[in-house]
C-alpha positions as CSV (number, residue, x, y, z in Angstrom):
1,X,0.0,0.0,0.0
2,X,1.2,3.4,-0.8
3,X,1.7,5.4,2.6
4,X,3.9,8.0,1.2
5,X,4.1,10.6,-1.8
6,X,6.2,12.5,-3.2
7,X,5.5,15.7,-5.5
8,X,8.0,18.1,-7.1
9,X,6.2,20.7,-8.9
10,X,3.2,22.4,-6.6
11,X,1.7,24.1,-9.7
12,X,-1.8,24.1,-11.1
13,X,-1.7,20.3,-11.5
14,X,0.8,19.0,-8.9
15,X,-0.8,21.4,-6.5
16,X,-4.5,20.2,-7.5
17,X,-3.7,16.7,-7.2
18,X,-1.8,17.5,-3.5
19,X,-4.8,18.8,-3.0
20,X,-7.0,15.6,-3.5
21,X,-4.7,13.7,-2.0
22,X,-4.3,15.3,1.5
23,X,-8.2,15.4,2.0
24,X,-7.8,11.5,2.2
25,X,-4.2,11.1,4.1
26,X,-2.7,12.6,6.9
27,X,0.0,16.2,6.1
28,X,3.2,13.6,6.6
29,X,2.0,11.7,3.9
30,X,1.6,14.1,1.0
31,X,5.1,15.7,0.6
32,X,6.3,18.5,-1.6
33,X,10.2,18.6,-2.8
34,X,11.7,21.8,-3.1
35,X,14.6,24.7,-2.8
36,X,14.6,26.4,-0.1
37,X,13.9,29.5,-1.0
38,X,10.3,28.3,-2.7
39,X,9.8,26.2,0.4
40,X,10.1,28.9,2.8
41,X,7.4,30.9,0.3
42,X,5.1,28.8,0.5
43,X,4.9,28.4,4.6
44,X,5.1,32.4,4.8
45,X,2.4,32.9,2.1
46,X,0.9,29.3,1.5
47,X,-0.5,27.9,-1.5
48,X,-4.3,27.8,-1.6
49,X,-6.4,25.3,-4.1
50,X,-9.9,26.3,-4.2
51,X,-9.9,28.8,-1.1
52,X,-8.5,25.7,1.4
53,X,-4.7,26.2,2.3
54,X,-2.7,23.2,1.5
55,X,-1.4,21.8,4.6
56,X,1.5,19.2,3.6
57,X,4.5,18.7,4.5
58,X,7.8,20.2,2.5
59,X,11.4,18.9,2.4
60,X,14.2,20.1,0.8
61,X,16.3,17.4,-1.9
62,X,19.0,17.3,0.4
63,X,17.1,16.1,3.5
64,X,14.6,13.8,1.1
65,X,13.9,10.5,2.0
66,X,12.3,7.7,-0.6
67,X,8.9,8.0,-0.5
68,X,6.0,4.9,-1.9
69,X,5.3,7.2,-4.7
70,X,7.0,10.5,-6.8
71,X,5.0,12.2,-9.0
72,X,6.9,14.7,-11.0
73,X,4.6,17.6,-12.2
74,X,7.2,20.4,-13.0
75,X,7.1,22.4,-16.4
76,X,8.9,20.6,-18.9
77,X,11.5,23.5,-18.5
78,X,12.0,22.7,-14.9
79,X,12.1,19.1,-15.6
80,X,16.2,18.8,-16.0
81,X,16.4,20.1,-12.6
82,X,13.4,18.5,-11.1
83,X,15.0,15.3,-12.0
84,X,18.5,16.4,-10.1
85,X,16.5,16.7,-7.4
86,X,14.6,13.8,-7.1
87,X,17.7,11.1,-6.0
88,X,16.8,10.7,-2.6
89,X,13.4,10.5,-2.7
90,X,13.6,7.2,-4.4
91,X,14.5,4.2,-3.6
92,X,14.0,0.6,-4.7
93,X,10.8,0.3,-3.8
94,X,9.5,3.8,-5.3
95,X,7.1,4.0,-8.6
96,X,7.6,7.3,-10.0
97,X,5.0,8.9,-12.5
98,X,5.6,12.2,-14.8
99,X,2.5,13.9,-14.9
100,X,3.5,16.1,-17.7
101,X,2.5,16.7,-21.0
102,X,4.5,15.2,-24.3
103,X,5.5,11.7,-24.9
104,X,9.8,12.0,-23.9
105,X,9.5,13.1,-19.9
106,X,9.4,9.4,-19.3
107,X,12.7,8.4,-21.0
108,X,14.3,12.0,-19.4
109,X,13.6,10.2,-16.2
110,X,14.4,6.7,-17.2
111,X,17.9,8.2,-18.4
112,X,19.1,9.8,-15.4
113,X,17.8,8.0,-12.6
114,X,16.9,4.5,-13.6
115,X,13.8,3.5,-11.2
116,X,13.1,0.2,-11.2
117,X,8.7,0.9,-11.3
118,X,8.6,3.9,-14.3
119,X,4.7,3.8,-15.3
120,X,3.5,5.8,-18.2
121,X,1.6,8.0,-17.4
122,X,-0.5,11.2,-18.6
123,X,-3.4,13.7,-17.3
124,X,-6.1,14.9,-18.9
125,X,-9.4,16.6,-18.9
126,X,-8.6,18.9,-15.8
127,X,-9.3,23.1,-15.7
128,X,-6.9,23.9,-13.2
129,X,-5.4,27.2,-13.4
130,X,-2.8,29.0,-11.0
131,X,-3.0,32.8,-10.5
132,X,0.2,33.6,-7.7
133,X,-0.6,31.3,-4.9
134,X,-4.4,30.7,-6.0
135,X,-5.0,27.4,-7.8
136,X,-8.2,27.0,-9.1
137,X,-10.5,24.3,-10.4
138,X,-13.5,22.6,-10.9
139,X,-12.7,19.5,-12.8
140,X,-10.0,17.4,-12.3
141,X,-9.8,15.4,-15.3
142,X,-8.4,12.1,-15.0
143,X,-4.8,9.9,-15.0
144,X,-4.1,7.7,-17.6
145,X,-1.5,5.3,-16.1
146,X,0.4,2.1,-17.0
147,X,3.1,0.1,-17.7
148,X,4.8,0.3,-20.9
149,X,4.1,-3.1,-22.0
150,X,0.4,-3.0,-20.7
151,X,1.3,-5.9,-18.3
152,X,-1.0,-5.7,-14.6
153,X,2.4,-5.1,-12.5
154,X,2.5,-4.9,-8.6
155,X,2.9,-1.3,-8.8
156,X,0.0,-0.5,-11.2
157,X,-1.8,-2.4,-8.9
158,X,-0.5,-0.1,-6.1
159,X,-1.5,2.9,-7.6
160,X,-4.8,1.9,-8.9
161,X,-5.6,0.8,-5.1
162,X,-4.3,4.3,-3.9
163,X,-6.2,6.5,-6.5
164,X,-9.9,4.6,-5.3
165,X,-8.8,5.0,-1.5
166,X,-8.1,9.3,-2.3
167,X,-10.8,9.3,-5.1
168,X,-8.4,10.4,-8.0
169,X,-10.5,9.9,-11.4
170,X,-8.3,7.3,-13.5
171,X,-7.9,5.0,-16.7
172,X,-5.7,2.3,-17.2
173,X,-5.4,2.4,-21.5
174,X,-4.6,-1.3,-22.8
175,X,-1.7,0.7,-24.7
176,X,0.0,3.6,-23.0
177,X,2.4,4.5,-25.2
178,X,-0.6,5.4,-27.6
179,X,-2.3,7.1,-25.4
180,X,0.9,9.2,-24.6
181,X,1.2,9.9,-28.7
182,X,-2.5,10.8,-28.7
183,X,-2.5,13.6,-26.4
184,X,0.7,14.6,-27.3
185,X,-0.3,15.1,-30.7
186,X,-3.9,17.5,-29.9
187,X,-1.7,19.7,-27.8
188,X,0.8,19.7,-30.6
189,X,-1.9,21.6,-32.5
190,X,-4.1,23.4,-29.9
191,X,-1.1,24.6,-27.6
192,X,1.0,25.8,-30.3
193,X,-1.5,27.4,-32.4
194,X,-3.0,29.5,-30.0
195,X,0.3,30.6,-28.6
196,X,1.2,31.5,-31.8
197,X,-1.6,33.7,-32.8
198,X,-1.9,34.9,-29.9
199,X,-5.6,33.6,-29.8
200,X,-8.4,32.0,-27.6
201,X,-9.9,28.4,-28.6
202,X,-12.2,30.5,-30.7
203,X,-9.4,30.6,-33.1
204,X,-9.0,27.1,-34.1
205,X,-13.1,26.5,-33.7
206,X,-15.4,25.9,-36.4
207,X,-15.0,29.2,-38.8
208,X,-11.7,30.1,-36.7
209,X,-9.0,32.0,-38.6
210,X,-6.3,29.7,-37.7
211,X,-8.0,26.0,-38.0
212,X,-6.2,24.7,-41.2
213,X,-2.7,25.7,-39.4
214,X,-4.2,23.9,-36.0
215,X,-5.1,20.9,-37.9
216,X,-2.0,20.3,-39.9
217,X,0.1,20.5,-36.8
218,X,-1.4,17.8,-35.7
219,X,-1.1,16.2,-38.6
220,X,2.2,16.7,-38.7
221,X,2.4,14.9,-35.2
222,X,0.7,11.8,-36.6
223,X,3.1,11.7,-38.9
224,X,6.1,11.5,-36.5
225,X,3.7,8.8,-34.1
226,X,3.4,6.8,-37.0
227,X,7.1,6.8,-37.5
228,X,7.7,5.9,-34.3
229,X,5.3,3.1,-34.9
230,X,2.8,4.5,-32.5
231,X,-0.2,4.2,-35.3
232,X,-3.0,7.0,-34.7
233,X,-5.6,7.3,-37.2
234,X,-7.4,10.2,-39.1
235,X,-10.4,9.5,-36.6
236,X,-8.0,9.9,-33.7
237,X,-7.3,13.5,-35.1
238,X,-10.9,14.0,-35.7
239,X,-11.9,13.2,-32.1
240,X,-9.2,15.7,-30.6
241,X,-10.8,18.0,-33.3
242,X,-14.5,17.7,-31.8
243,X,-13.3,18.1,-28.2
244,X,-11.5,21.4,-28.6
245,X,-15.2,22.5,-30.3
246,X,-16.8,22.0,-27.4
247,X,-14.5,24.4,-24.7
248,X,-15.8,27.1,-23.7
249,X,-14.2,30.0,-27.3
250,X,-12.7,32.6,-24.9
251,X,-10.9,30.0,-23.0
252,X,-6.6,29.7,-23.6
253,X,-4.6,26.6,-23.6
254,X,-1.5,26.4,-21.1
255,X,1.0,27.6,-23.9
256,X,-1.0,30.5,-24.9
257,X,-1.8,31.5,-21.1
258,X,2.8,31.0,-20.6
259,X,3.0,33.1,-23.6
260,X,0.6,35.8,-22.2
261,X,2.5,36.1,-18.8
262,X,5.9,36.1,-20.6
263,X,6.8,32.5,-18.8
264,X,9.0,29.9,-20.6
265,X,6.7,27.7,-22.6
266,X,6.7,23.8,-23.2
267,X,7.4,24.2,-26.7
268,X,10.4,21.5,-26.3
269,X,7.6,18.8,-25.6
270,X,5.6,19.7,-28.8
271,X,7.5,21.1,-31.8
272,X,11.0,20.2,-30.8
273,X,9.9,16.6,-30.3
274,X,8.3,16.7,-33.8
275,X,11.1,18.1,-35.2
276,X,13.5,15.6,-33.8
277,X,11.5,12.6,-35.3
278,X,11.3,14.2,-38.3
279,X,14.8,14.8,-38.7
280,X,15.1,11.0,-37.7
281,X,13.0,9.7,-40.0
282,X,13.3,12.4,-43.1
283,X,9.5,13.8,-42.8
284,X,8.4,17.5,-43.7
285,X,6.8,18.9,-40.9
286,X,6.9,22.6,-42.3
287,X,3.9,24.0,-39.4
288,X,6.0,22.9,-36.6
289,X,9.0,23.9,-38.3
290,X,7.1,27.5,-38.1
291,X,6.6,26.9,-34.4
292,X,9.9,25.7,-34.3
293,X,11.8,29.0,-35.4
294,X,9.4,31.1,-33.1
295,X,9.5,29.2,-30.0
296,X,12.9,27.4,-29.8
297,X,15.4,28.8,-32.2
């Protein structure tokens, strides 16, 4: 059973889930990783989900200890050094999950430091936003989680029995490398456009200005999947296609909503990745390319 987690990253979707989590187990179980400096910010001035205070407890990575679970739920940009961090909190015993968008935050983690129970993992669905210390939300989408070659291992198990006892919506895809590819590849489009344009969801919505450039992106990104033999089909496209219809036209994906505050974005996760495949693999991704030269280069 897990008794102890682990979360670097108290954003809008580590701190949501922190959130969920301590309503169901006691402050010494739901721990946050961090510098000093950020801890001591958040006891002076808290962190607030929804009005409530989050009361958990912090520790620094020099005084971590392995806990039954680490999430990671950093910004892609803050993942190198989230990572550097992480080394005592796990131990042999520890599953670690990346709760990050894009399909290569697993292998970053894999890479560097070699847990023995890496499940795939990605969220979806949630509304969570973050304003200074204020996290807000009203849906909290769910976690698609798994091992990489579907198998029902004892830490899937593990988690799955966690999530029911805090009441953390979940799936468990049959393949989660696909699933990984399939998000990856809507915010790919979505993310990207609208931080490009500089444009709410209205913009890539039925009669939007900037749909055909939306749509090819993603195109572009079931390309690479395919390449990467991660097959996603025209209807898998379509379906992303239907759901960003349906959001409310004035609302902003996370990219556009970094671009607007003059953060860092997670361009890396979306164009660079497509244009590292399709260097690989000799494919013309000329949208992302676009994205490319505006975001990264």
């Amino acid at each position: 059973m897990i008794g102890s987690i682990g979360i670097i990253g108290l954003g809008a979707v580590g701190g949501m889930y922190a959130d969920i989590f301590r309503r169901h187990l006691s402050k010494d179980q739901v721990i946050c990783i961090a510098e000093d400096a950020r801890i001591k910010r958040y006891r002076e001035v808290g962190v607030f989900a929804n009005g409530r205070r989050l009361d958990i407890s912090y520790v620094t990575a020099d005084a971590a200890a392995p806990v039954d679970l680490l999430i990671f739920a950093t910004k892609y940009y803050s993942l190198a050094d989230a990572i550097g961090s992480a080394e005592k909190a796990i131990g042999p015993d520890t599953i670690v999950m990346s709760f990050l968008n894009g399909v290569i935050s697993e292998k970053m983690i894999e890479d560097r430091l070699h847990p023995q129970h890496l499940l795939y993992t990605t969220v979806q669905g949630m509304d969570a936003g973050k304003l200074g210390n204020q996290i807000s939300f009203e849906h909290c989408g769910s976690v698609a989680f798994g091992e990489a070659d579907g198998s029902e291992s004892a830490a899937v198990k593990a988690v799955t029995e966690l999530f029911d006892r805090t009441g953390v919506p979940y799936i468990r895809p049959a393949d989660m490398k696909w699933q990984l590819y399939n998000k990856w590849m809507a915010n790919v489009g979505v993310n990207q456009t609208c931080a490009y344009y500089a444009c709410a969801y209205r913009g890539v919505q039925p009669g939007g200005k900037y749909r055909e450039i939306y749509i090819a992106a993603m195109e572009e990104a079931r390309k690479c999947a395919e390449a990467e033999g991660v097959h996603l089909k025209e209807e898998d496209l379509q379906k992303w296609v239907a759901v960003m219809d349906s959001l409310q036209p004035e609302g902003e994906p996370s990219m556009r909503q970094d671009t607007k505050a003059g953060r860092p974005t997670e361009a890396g996760l979306f164009c660079g990745t497509v244009v590292e495949i399709a260097d690989r693999h000799g494919l013309e991704v000329p949208v992302n390319r676009m994205f490319y030269e505006r975001f990264m280069a």
